[in-house]
Structures are given as structure tokens and as C-alpha cells.
mmCIF file of the C-alpha atoms, coordinates in Angstrom:
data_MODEL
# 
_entry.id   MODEL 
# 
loop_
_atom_site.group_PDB 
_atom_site.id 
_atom_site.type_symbol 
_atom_site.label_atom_id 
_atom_site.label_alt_id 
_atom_site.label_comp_id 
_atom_site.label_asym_id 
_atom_site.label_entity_id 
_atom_site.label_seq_id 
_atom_site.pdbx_PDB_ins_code 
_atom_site.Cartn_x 
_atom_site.Cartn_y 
_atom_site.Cartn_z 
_atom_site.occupancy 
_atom_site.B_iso_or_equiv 
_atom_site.pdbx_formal_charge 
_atom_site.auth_seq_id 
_atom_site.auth_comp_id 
_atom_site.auth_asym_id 
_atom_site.auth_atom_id 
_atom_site.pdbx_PDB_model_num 
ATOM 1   C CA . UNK A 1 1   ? -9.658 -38.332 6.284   1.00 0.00 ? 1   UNK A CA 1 
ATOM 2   C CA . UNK A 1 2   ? -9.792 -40.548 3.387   1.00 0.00 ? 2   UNK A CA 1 
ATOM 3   C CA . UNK A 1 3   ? -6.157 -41.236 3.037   1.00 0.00 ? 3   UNK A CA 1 
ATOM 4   C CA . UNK A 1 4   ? -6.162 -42.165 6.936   1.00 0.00 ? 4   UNK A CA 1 
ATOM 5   C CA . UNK A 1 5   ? -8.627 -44.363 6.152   1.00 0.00 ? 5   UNK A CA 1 
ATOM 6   C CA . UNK A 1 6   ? -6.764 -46.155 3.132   1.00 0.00 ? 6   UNK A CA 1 
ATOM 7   C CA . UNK A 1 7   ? -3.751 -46.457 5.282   1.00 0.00 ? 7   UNK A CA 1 
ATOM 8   C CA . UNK A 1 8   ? -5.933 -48.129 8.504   1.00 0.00 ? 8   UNK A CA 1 
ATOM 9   C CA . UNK A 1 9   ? -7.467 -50.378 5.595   1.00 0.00 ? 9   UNK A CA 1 
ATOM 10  C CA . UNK A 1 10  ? -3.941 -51.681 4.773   1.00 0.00 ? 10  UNK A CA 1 
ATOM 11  C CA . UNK A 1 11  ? -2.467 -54.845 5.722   1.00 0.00 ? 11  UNK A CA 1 
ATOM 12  C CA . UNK A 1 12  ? 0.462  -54.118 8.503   1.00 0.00 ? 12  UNK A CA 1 
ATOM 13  C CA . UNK A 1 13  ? 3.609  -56.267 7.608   1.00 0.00 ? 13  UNK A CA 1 
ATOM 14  C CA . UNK A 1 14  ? 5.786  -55.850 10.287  1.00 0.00 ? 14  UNK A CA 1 
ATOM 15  C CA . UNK A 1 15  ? 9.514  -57.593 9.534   1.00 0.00 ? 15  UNK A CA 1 
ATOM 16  C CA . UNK A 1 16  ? 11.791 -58.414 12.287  1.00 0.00 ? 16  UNK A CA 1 
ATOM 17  C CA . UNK A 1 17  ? 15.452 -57.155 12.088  1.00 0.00 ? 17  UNK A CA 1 
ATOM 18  C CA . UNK A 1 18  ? 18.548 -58.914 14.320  1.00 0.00 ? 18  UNK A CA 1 
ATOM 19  C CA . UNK A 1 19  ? 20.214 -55.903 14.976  1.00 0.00 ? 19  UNK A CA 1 
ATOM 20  C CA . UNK A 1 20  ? 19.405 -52.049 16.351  1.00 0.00 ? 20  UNK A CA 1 
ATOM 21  C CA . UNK A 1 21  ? 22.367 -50.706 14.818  1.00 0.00 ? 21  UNK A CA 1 
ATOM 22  C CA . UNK A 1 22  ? 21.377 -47.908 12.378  1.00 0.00 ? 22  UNK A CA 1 
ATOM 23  C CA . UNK A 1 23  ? 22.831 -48.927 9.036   1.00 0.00 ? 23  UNK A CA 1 
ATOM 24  C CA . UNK A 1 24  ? 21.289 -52.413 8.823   1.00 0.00 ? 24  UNK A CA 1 
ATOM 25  C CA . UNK A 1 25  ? 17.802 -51.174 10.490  1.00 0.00 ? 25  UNK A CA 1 
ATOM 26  C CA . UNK A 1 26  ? 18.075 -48.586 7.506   1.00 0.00 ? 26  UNK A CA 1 
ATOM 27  C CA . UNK A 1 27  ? 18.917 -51.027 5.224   1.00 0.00 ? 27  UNK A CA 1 
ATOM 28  C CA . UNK A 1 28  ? 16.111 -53.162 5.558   1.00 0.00 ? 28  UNK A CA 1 
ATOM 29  C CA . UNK A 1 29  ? 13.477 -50.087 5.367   1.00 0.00 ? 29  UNK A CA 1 
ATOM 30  C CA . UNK A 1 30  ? 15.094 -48.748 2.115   1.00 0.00 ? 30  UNK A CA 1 
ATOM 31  C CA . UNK A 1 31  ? 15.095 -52.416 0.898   1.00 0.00 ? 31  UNK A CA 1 
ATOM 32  C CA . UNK A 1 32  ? 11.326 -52.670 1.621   1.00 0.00 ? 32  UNK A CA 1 
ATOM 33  C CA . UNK A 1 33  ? 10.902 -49.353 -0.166  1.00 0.00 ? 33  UNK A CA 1 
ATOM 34  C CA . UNK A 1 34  ? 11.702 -50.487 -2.975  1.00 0.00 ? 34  UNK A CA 1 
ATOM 35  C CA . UNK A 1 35  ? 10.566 -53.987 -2.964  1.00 0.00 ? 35  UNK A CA 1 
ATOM 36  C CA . UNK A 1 36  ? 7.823  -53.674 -0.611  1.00 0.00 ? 36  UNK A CA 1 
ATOM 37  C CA . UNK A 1 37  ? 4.780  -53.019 -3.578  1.00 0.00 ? 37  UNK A CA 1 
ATOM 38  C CA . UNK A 1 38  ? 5.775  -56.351 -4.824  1.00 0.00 ? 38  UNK A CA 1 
ATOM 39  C CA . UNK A 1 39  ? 6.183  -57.839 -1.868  1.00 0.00 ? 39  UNK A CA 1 
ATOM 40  C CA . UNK A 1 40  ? 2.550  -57.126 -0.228  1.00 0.00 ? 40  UNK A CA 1 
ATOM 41  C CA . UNK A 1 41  ? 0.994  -54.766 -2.826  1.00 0.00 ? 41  UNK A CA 1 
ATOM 42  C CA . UNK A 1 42  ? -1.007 -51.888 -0.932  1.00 0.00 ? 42  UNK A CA 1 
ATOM 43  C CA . UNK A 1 43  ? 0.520  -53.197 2.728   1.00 0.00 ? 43  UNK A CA 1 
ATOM 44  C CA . UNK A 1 44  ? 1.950  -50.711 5.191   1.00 0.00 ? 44  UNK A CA 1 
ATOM 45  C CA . UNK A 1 45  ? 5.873  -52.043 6.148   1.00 0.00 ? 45  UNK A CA 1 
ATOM 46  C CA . UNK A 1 46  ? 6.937  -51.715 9.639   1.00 0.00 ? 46  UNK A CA 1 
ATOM 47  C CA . UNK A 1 47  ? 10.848 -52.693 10.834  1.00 0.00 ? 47  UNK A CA 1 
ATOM 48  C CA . UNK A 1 48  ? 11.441 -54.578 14.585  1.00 0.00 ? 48  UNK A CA 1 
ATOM 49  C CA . UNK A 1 49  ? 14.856 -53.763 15.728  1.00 0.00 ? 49  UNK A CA 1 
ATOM 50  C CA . UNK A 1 50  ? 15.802 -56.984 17.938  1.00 0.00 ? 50  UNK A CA 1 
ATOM 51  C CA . UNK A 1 51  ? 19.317 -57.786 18.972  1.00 0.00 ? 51  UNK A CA 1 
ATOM 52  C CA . UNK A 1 52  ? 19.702 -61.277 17.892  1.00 0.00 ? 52  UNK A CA 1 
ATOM 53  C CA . UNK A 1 53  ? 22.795 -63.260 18.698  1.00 0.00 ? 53  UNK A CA 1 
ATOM 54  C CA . UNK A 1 54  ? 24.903 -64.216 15.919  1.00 0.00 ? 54  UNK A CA 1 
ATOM 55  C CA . UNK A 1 55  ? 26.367 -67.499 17.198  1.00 0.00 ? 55  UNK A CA 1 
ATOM 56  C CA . UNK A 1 56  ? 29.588 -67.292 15.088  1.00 0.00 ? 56  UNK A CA 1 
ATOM 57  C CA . UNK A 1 57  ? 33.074 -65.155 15.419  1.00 0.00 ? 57  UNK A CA 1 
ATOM 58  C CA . UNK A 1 58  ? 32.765 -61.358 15.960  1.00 0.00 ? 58  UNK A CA 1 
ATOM 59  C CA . UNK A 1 59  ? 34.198 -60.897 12.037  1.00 0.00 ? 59  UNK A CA 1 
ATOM 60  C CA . UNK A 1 60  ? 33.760 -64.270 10.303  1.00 0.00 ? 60  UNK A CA 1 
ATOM 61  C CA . UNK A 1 61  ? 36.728 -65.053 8.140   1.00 0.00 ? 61  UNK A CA 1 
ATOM 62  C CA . UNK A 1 62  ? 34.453 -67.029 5.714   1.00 0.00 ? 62  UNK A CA 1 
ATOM 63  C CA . UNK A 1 63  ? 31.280 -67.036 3.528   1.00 0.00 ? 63  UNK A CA 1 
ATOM 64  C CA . UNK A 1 64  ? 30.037 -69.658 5.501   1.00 0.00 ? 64  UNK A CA 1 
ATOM 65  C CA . UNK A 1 65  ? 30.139 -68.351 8.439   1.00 0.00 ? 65  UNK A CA 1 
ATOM 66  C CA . UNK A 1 66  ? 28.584 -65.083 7.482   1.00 0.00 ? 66  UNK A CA 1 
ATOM 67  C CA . UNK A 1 67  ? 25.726 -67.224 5.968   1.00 0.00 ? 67  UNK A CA 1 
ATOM 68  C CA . UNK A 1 68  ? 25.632 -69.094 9.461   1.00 0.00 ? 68  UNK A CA 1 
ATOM 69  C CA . UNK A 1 69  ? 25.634 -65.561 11.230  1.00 0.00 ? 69  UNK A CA 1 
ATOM 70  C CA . UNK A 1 70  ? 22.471 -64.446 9.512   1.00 0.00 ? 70  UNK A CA 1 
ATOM 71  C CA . UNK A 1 71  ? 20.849 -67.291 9.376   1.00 0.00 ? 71  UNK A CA 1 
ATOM 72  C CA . UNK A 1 72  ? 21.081 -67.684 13.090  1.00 0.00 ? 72  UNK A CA 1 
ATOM 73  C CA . UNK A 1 73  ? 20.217 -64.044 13.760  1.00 0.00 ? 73  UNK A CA 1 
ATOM 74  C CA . UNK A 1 74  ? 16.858 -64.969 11.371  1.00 0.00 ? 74  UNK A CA 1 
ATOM 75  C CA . UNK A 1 75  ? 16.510 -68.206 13.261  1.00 0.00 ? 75  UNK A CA 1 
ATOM 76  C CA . UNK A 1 76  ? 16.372 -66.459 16.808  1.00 0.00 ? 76  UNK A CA 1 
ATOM 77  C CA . UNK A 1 77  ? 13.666 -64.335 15.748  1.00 0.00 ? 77  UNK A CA 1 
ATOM 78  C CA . UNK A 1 78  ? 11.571 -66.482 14.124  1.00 0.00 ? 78  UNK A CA 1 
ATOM 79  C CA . UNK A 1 79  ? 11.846 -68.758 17.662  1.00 0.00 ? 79  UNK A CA 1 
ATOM 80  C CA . UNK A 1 80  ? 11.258 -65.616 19.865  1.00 0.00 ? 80  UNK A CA 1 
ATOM 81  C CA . UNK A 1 81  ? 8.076  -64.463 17.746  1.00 0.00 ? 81  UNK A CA 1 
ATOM 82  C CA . UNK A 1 82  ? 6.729  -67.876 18.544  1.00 0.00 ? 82  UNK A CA 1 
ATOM 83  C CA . UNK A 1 83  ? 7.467  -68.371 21.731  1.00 0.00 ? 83  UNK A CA 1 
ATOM 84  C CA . UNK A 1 84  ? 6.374  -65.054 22.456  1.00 0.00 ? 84  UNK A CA 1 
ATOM 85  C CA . UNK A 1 85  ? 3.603  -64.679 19.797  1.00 0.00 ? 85  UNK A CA 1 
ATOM 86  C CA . UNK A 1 86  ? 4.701  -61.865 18.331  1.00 0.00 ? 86  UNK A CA 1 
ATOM 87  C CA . UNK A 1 87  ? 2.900  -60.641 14.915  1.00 0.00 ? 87  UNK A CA 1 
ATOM 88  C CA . UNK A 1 88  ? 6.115  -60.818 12.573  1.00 0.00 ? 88  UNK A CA 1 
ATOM 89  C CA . UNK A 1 89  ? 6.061  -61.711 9.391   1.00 0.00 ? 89  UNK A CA 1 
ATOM 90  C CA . UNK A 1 90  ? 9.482  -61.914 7.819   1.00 0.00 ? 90  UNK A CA 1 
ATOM 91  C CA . UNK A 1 91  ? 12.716 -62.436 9.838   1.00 0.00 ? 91  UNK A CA 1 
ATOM 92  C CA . UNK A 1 92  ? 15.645 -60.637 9.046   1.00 0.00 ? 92  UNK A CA 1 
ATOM 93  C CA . UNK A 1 93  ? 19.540 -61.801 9.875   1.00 0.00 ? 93  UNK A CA 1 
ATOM 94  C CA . UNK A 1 94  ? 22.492 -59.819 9.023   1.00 0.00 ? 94  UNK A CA 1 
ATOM 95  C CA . UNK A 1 95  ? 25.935 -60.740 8.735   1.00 0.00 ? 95  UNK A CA 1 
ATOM 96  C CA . UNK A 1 96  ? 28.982 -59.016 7.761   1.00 0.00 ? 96  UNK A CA 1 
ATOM 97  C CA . UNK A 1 97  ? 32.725 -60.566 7.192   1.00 0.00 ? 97  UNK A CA 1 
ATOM 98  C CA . UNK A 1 98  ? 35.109 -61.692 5.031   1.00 0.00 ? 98  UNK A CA 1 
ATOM 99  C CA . UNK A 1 99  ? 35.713 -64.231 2.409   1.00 0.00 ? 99  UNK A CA 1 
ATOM 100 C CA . UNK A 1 100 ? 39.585 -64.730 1.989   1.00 0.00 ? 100 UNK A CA 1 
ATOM 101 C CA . UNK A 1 101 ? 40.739 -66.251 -1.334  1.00 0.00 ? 101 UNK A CA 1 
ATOM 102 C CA . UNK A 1 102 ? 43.866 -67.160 -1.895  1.00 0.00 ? 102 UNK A CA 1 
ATOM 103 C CA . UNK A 1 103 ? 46.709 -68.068 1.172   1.00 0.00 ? 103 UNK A CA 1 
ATOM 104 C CA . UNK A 1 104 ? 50.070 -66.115 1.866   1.00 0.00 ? 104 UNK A CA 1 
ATOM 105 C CA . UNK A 1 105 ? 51.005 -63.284 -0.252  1.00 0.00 ? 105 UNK A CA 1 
ATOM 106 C CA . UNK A 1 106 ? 48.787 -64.428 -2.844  1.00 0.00 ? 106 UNK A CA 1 
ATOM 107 C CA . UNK A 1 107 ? 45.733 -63.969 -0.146  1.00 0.00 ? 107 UNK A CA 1 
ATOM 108 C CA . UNK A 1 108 ? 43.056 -61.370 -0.938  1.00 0.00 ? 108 UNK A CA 1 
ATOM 109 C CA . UNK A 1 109 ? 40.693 -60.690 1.873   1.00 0.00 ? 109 UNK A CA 1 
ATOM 110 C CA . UNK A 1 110 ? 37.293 -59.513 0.418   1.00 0.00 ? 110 UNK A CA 1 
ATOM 111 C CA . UNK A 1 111 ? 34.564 -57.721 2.949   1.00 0.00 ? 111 UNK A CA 1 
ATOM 112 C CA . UNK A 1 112 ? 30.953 -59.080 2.450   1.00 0.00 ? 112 UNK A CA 1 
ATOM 113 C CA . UNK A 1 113 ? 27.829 -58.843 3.805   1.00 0.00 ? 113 UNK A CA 1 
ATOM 114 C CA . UNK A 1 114 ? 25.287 -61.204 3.778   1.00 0.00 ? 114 UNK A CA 1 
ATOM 115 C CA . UNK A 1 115 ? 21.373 -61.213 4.542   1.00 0.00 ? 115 UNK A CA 1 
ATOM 116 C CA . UNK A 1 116 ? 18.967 -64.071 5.804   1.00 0.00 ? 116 UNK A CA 1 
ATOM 117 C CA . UNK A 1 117 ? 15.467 -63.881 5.376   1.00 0.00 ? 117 UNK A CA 1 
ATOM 118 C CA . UNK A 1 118 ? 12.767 -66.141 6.973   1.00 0.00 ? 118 UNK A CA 1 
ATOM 119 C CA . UNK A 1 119 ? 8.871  -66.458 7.166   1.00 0.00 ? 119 UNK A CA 1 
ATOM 120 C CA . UNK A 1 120 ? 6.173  -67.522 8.931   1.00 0.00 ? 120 UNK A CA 1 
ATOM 121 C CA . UNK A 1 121 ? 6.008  -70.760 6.670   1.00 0.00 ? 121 UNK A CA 1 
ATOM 122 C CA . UNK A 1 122 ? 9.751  -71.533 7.406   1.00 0.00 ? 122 UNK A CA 1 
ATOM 123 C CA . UNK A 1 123 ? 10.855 -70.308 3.824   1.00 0.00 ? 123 UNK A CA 1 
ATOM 124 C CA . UNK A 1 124 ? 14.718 -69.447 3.799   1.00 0.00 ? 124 UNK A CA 1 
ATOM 125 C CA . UNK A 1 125 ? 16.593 -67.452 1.006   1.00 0.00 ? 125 UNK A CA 1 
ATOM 126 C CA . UNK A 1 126 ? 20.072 -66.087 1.338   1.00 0.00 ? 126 UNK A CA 1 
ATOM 127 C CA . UNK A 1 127 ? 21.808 -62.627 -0.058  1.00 0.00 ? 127 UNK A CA 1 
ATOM 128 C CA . UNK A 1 128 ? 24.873 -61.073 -0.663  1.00 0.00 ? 128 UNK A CA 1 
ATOM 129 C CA . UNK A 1 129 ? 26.061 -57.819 -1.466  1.00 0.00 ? 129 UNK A CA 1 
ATOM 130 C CA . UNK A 1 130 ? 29.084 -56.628 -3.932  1.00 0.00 ? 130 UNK A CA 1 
ATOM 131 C CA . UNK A 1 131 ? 32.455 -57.708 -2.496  1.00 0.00 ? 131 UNK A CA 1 
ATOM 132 C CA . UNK A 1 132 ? 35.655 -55.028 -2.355  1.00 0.00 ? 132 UNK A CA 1 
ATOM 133 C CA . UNK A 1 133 ? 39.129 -56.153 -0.848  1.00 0.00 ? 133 UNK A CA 1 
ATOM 134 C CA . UNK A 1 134 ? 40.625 -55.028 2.050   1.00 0.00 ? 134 UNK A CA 1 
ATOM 135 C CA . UNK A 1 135 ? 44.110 -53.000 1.974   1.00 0.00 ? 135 UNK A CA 1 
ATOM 136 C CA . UNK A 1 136 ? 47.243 -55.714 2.941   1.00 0.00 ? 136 UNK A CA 1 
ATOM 137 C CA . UNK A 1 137 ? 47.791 -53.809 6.546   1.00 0.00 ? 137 UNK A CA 1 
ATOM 138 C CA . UNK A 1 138 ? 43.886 -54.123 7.219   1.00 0.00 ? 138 UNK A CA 1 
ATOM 139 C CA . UNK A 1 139 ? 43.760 -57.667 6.154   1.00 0.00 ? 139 UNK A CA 1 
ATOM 140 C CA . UNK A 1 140 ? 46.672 -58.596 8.211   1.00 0.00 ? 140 UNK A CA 1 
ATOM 141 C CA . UNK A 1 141 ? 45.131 -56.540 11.333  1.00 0.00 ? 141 UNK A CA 1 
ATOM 142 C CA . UNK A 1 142 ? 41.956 -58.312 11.328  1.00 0.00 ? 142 UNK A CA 1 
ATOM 143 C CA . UNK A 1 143 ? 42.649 -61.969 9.647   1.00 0.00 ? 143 UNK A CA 1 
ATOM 144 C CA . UNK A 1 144 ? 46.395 -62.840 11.301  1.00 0.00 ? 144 UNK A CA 1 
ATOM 145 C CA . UNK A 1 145 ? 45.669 -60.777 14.412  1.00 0.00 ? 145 UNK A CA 1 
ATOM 146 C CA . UNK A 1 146 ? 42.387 -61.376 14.994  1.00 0.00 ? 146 UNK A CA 1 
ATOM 147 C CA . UNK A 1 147 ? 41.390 -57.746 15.608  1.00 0.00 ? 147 UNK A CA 1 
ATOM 148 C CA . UNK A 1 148 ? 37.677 -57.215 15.612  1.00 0.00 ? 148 UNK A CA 1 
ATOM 149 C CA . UNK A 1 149 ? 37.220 -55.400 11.822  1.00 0.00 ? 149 UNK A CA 1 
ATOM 150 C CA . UNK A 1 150 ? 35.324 -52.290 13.729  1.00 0.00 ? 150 UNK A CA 1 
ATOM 151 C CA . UNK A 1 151 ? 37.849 -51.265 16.045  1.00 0.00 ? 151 UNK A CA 1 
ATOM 152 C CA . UNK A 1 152 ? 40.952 -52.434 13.264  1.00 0.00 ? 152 UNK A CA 1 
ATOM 153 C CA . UNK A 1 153 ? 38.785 -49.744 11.051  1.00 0.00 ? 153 UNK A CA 1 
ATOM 154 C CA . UNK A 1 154 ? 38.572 -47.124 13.878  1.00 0.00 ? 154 UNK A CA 1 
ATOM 155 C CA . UNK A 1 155 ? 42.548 -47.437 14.122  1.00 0.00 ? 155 UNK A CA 1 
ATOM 156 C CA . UNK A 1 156 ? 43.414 -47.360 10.401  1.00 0.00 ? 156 UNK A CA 1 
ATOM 157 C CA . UNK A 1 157 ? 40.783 -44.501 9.936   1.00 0.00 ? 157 UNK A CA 1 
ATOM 158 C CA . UNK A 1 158 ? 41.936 -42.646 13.216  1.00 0.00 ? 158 UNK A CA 1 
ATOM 159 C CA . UNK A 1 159 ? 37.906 -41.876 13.768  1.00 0.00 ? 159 UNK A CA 1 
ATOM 160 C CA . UNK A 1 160 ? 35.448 -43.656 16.260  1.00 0.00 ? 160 UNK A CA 1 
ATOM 161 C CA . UNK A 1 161 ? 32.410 -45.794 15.505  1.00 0.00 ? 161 UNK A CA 1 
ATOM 162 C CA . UNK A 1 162 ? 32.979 -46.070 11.804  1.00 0.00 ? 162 UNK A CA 1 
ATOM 163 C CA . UNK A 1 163 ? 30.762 -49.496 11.338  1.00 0.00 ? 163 UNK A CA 1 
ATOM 164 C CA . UNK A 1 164 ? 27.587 -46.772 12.648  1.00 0.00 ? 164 UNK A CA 1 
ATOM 165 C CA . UNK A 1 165 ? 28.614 -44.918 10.333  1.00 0.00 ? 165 UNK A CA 1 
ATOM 166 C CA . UNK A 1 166 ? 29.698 -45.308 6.713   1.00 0.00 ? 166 UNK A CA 1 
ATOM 167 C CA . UNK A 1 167 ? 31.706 -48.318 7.570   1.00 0.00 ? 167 UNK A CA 1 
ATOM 168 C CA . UNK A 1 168 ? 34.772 -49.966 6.550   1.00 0.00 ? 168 UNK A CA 1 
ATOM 169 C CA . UNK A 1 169 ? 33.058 -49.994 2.716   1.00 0.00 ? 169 UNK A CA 1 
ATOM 170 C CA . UNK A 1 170 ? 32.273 -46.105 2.952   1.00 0.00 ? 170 UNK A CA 1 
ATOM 171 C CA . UNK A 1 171 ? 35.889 -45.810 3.924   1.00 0.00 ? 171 UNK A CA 1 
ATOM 172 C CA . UNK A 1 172 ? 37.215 -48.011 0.993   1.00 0.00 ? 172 UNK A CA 1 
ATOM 173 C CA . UNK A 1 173 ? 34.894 -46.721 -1.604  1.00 0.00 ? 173 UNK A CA 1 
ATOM 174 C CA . UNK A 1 174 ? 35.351 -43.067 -0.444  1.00 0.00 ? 174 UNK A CA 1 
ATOM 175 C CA . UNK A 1 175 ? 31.275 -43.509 0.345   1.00 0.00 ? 175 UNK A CA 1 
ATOM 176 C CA . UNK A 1 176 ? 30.458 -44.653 -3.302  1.00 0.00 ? 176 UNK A CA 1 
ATOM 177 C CA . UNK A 1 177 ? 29.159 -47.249 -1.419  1.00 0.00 ? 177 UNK A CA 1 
ATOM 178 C CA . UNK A 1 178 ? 28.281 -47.055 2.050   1.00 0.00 ? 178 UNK A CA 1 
ATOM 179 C CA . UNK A 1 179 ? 27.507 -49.865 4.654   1.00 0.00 ? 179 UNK A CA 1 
ATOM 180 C CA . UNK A 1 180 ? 24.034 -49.318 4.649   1.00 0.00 ? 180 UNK A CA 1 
ATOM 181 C CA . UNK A 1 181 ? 24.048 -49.640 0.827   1.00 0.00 ? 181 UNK A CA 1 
ATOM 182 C CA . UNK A 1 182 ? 25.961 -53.128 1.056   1.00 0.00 ? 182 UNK A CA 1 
ATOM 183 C CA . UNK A 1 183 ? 23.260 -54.377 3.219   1.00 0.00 ? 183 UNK A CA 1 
ATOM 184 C CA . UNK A 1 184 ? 20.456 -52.985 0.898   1.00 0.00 ? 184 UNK A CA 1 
ATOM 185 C CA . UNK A 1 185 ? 21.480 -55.076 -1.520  1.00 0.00 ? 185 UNK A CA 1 
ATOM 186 C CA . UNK A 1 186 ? 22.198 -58.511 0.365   1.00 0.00 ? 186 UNK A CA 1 
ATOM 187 C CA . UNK A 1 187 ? 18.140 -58.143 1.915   1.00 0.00 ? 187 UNK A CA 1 
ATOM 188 C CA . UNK A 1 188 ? 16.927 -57.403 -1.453  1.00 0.00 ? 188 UNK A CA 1 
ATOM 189 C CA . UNK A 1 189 ? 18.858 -60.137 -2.871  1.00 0.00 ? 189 UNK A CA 1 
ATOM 190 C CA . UNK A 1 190 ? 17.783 -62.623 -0.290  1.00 0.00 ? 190 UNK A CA 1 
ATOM 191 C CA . UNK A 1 191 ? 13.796 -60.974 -0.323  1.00 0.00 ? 191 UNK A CA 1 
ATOM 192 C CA . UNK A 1 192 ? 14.188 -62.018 -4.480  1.00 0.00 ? 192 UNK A CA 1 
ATOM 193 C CA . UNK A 1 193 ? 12.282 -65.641 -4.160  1.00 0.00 ? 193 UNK A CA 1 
ATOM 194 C CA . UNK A 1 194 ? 9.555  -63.922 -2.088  1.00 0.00 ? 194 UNK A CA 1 
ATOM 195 C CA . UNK A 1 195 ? 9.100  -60.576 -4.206  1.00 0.00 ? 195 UNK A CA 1 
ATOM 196 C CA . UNK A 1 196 ? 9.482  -62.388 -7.316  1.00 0.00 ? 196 UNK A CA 1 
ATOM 197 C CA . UNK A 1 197 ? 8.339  -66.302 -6.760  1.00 0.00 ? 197 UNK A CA 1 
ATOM 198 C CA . UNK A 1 198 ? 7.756  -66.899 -10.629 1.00 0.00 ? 198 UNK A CA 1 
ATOM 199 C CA . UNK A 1 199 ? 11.356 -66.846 -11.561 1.00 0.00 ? 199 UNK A CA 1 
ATOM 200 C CA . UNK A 1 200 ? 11.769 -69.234 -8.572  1.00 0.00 ? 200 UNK A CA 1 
ATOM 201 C CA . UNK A 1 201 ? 9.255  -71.802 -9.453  1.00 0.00 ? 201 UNK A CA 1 
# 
């Protein structure tokens, strides 16, 4: 009874998230697990699934445009809690892609993924996870032939639904690091100024 009590005491935080796919809904609770005490000491976290459109290419083929993607999916939150006066506090966009260096044979195409995050008070702080390169047949598949990266992974994997799954970076990795993981650490990355604000000042 007095634990029920403590938790019906605590501030709700409720944070927005521009996608209902499983690994980057997952993401974003594990990230707030282990953020969330410095985030909003004592508050209780709850995570908003919300498709959120994207506005950019179904894989970007740049950094820019992956920070685009999330920042639009954060944008279109942040617009629909207004108009709709919804009690979020934080707005989440997610964005996965790739970041090609080099040209020709020299090219390298390297998958990222990239987080957004917004508040109430129109702050806006960007993320990024590790970055690991993409075998020469995938690259070609999905940067020359313009093959969507989740069904260019289904074919090269021979399996269906990877990116719900351990995606292309639990393929590449051999699930050292999953997709889920990549996009824990691009939210808390991008959560850093508002977790931390003194090494921001």
C-alpha cells in the first residue's frame, strides 16, 4: 500500500516515440532505464508509440538525411501533441540509413542510426549510434539499386522481417550488437544535453 502510494505520488513523464515497431519502442524504454533517474529523479517513464512520417527516402543514403528523418518524425509529434493537447513531454524521432564515404570502388557504405529528441520548450539535440559497413553485394543492392535496406536484408539473409528483429546490425555483428542496441545508444546520446545540462552550459 505504501509503495502504490509512492508510485501515484510520482511525476508521470510520458515520451512520445515516431514509430510502433518493436526495436526502437524498446530502445527508447531501455534508454530511459538507464537515464531516466537523471532525467526526472523519482518520475515514473511512460513510452507513446506514434507512427510519425519520416519525410525523407525509405533508406537515406546520407547523414543528413537520417538527421532530417528524425528530426521530422520528432517534429510531427511535437505538432500533433499540440494540436491535439496531448500530455507529452519529450518527442522522440528515429532514423536509420547510411552514410557512404568514399565513391567507386573506394566507396564504403556505413549503416547508422540516428535519434532526435524534442521538448515541450522546443529544445533539440541529435544522436548517433556506432557505425559498421555494409558487405560490397549489400551496398551495391541497396545504394546503386535502390532496394529498400529491409527487404535487400531479408534477401541476403534468406529470413523475413529481419529489421523487427535483430536487424541488418544483428546480422553483421552476429547479434553483438543488435538493432535495438544501435538505437539505445543514438536516444541516449541525443537525451545527453537534457540528462546532463551542466556539461552543456
Amino acid at each position: 500500500m505504501v509503495l502504490e502510494r509512492m508510485v501515484l505520488e510520482n511525476e508521470k513523464v510520458i515520451v512520445a516515440v515516431g514509430s510502433t515497431r518493436g526495436p526502437k519502442v524498446n530502445a527508447v524504454r531501455e534508454a530511459l532505464a538507464l537515464i531516466g533517474s537523471q532525467l526526472h529523479p523519482d518520475a515514473v517513464f511512460e513510452v507513446a508509440p506514434v507512427e510519425s512520417p519520416s519525410g525523407v527516402s525509405h533508406t537515406p543514403l546520407s547523414r543528413e538525411e537520417m538527421m532530417t528523418g528524425a528530426r521530422n518524425r520528432a517534429h510531427a509529434l511535437l505538432h500533433s501533441a499540440r494540436e491535439r493537447n496531448e500530455p507529452w513531454k519529450y518527442f522522440v524521432g528515429l532514423e536509420g540509413g547510411l552514410e557512404i564515404v568514399g565513391e567507386g570502388r573506394d566507396r564504403i557504405a556505413f549503416l547508422e542510426n540516428w535519434a532526435c529528441v524534442m521538448d515541450t520548450g522546443d529544445r533539440v539535440s541529435f544522436g548517433r549510434s556506432a557505425a559498421v559497413a555494409l558487405p560490397d553485394s549489400l551496398a551495391k543492392s541497396v545504394v546503386d539499386d535502390r532496394v529498400e535496406l529491409s527487404i535487400a536484408m531479408d534477401a541476403f539473409t534468406g529470413a523475413h522481417g529481419i529489421r523487427d528483429k535483430q536487424g541488418a546490425w544483428g546480422v553483421l555483428t552476429g547479434n553483438a550488437i543488435t538493432r535495438q542496441d544501435a538505437f539505445r545508444t543514438a536516444v541516449i546520446s541525443a537525451f545527453a544535453p537534457f540528462f546532463n545540462p551542466a556539461a552543456y552550459k
